[in-house]
ROVEXDREN-162838 format. One record per residue (C-alpha): residue number from 1; residue in one letter; x, y, z. Coordinates in steps of 0.25 Angstrom, whole numbers, plus 5000, padded with zeros to 4 digits. Layout:
# ROVEXDREN-162838
(NUM; 'A'; (X; Y; Z))
...
***
This chain:
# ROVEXDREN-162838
(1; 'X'; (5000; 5000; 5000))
(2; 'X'; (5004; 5014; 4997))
(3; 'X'; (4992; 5023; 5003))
(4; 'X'; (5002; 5036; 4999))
(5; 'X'; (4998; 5034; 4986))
(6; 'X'; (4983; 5029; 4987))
(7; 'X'; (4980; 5045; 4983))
(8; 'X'; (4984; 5045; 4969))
(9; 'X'; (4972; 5043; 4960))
(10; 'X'; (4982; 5042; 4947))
(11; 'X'; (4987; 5027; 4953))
(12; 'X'; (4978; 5014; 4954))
(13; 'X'; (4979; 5008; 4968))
(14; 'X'; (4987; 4997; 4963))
(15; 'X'; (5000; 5007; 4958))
(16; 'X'; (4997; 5015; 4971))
(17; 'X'; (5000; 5002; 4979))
(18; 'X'; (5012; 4999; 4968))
(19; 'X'; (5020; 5013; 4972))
(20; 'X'; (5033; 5012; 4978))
(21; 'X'; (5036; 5026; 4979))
(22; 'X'; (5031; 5040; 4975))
(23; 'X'; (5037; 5054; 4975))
(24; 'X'; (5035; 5066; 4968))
(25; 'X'; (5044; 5062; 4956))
(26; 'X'; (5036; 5048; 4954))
(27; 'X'; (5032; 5035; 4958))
(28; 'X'; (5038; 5021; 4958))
(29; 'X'; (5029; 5009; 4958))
(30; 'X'; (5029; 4994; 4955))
(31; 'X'; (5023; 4991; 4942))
(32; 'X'; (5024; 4980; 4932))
(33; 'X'; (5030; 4980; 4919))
(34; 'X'; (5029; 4967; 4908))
(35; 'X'; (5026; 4958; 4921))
(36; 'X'; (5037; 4963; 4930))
(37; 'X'; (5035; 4971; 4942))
(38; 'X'; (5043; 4984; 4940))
(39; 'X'; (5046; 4998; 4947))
(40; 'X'; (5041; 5010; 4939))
(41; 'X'; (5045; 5023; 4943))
(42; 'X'; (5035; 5034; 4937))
(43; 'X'; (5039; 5049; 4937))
(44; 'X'; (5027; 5061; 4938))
(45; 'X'; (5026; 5071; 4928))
(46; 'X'; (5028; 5084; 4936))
(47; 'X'; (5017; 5093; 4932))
(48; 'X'; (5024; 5107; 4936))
(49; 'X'; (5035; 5102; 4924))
(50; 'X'; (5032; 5108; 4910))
(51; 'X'; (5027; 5094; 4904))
(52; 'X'; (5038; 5093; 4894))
(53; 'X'; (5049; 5097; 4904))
(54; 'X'; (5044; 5086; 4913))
(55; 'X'; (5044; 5075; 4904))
(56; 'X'; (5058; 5078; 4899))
(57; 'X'; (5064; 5078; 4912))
(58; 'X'; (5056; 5066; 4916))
(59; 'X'; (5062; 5058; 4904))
(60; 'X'; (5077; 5064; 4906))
(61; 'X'; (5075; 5059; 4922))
(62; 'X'; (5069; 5045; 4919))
(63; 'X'; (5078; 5043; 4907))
(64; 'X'; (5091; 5045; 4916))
(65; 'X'; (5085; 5036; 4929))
(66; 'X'; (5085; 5024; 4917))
(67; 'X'; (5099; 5028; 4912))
(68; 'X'; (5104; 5028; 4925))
(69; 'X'; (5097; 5017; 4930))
(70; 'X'; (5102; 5008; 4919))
(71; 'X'; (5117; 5014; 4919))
(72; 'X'; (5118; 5010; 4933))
(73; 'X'; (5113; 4998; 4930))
(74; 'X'; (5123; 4994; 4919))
(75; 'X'; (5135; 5000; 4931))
(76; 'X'; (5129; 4989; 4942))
(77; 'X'; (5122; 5000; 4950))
(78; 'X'; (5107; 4992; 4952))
(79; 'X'; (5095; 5000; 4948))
(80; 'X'; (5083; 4994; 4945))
(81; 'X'; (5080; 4989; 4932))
(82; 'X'; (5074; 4998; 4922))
(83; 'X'; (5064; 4991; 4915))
(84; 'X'; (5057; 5003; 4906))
(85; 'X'; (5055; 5019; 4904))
(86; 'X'; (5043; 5025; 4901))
(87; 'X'; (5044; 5039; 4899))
(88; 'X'; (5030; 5043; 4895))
(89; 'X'; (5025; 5037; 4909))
(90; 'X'; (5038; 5041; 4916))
(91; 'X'; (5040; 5028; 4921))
(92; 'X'; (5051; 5019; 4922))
(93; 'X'; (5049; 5005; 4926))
(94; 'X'; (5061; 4997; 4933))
(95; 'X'; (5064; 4984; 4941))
(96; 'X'; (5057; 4983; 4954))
(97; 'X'; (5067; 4977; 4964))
(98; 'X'; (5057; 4969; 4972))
(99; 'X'; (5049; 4970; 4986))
(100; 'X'; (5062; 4967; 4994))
(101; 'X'; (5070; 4980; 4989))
(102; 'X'; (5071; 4992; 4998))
(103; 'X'; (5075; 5006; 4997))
(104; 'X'; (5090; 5007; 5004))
(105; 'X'; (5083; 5020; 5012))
(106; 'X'; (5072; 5008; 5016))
(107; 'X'; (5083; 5000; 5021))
(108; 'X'; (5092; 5007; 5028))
(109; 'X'; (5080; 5013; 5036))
(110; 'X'; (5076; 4999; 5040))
(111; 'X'; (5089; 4996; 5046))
(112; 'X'; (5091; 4996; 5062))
(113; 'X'; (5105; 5002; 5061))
(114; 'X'; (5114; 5006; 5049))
(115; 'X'; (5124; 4997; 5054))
(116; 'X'; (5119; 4986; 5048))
(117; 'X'; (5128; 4981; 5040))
(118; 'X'; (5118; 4982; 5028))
(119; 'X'; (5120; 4995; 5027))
(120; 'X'; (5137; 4994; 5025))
(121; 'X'; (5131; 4983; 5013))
(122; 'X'; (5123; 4995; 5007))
(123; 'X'; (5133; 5006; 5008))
(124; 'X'; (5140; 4999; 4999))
(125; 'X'; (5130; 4997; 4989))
(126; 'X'; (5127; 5009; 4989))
(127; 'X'; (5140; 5015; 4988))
(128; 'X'; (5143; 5004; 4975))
(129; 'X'; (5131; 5009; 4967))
(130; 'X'; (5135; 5023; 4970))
(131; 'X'; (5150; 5021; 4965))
(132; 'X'; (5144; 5014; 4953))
(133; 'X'; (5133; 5025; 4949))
(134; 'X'; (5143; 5036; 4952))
(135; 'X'; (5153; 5030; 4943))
(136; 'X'; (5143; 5030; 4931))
(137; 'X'; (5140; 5044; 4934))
(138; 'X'; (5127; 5041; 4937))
(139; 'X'; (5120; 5051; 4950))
(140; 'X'; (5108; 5044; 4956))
(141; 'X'; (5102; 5059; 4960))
(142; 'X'; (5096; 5054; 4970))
(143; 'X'; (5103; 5043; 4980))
(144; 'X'; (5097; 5040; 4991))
(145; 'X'; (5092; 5027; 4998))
(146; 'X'; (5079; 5027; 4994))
(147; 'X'; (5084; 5026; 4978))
(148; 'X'; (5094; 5013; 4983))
(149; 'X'; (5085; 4999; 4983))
(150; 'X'; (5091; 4987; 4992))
(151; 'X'; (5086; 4974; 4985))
(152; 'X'; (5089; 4966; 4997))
(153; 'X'; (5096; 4951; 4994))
(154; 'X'; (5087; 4940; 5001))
(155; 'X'; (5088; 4926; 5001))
(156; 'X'; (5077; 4917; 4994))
(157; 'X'; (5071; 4913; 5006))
(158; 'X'; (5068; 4925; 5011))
(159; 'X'; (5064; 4932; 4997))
(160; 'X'; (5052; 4921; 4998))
(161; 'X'; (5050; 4924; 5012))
(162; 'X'; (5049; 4941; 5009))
(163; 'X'; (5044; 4940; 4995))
(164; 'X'; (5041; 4956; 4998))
(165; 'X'; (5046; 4969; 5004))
(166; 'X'; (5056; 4967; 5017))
(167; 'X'; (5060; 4973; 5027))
(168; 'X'; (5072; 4978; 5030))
(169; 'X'; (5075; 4968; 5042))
(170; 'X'; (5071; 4957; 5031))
(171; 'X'; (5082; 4963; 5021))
(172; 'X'; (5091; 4964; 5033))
(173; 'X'; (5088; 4947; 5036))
(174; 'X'; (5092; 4943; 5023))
(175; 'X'; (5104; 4953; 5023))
(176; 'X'; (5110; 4944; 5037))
(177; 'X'; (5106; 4931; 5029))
(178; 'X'; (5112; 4934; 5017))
(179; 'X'; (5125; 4938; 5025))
(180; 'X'; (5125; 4927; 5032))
(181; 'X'; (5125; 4918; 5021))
(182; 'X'; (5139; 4926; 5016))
(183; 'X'; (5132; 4934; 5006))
(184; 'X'; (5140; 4945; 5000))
(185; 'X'; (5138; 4958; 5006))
(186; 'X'; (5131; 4968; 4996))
(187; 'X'; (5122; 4955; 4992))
(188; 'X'; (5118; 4952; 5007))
(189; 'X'; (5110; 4965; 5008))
(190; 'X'; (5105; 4966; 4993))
(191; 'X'; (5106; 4974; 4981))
(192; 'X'; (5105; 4990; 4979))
(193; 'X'; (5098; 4997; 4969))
(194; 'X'; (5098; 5012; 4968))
(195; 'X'; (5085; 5017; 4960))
(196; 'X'; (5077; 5031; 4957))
(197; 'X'; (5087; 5036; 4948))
(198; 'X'; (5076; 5048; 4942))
(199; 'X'; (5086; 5058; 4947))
(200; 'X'; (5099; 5051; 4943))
(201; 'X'; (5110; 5058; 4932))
(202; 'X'; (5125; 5054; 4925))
(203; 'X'; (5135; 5064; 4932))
(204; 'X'; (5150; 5062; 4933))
(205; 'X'; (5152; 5073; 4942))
(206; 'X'; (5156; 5070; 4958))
(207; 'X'; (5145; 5080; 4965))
(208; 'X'; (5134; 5072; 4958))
(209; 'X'; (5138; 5058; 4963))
(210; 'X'; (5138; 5065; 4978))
(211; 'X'; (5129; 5057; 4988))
***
């Protein structure tokens, strides 16, 4: 249930309850597409632009979070998946990475203390992708932990067991079991995706990559 969004007469009560976020620039919800379950993120026209202005600079913005989506992509950053553009509706439809995946923001809020040694493991991650990006000369524009996804690794059991959206005590179980069965350190805890890269821009200058 999302009651935040009940109030819109423009959305069925099925795509209300499909809405994962919404903000002034536009929503992200789960959708399907040729029989897959997908993300789409769709972005409002703004009605105080002149028309014409708007639509260009909605292009320019959606064209560059693909091209930058899909550079890092090919430089072993993880993004999701971009499946397909739609210009005329605005909407771009992506890889939806499953009930299990968390916002890092989500994550680290959950934890008892930030002296878990979990926290070490996503530093590091974090740091890797960052050195990646910025060696492309690619700026996110917007790095925060609310754009980074922790697609926690879970053993098979357990994935049965949870088949949807954990908790963070749940993540944190299977982090201890995997170590315990000597796991690699960065597999233990899971994979991270950075995301939302409407803002994002090619820049080789220094002051840009500052975070």
């Amino acid at each position: 249930e999302n009651p935040g969004f009940k109030a819109n007469p423009m959305l069925s009560k099925i795509q209300q309850d499909q809405i994962v976020s919404q903000g002034a620039e536009g929503r992200i919800y789960l959708s399907d597409l040729w029989g897959h379950l997908c993300i789409v993120k769709e972005r409002f026209k703004k009605t105080y632009r002149v028309p014409e202005l708007d639509e260009k600079l909605t292009k320019q913005r959606m064209t560059q979070e693909v091209k930058s989506m899909q550079r890092l992509s090919k430089c072993g950053v993880q993004t999701p998946t971009v499946y397909l553009v739609d210009e005329y509706d605005r909407k771009i439809y992506m890889e939806y990475l499953g009930p299990t995946a968390v916002t890092l923001k989500d994550f680290l809020c959950g934890l008892n203390s930030l002296d878990h040694p979990s926290v070490e493991i996503i530093i590091t991650m974090i740091a890797k992708s960052l050195a990646k990006m910025h060696n492309n000369d690619i700026v996110h524009g917007d790095l925060t932990t609310s754009n980074m996804m922790l697609l926690p690794t879970l053993p098979m059991d357990f994935k049965l067991a949870n088949p949807h959206r954990i908790s963070v005590d749940e993540i944190l179980q299977a982090f201890t079991q995997n170590k315990s069965n000597s796991a690699l350190d960065s597999k233990c805890l899971g994979e991270l995706f950075l995301i939302d890269f409407g803002l994002s821009k090619v820049s080789s200058k220094v002051e840009d990559k500052g975070v």
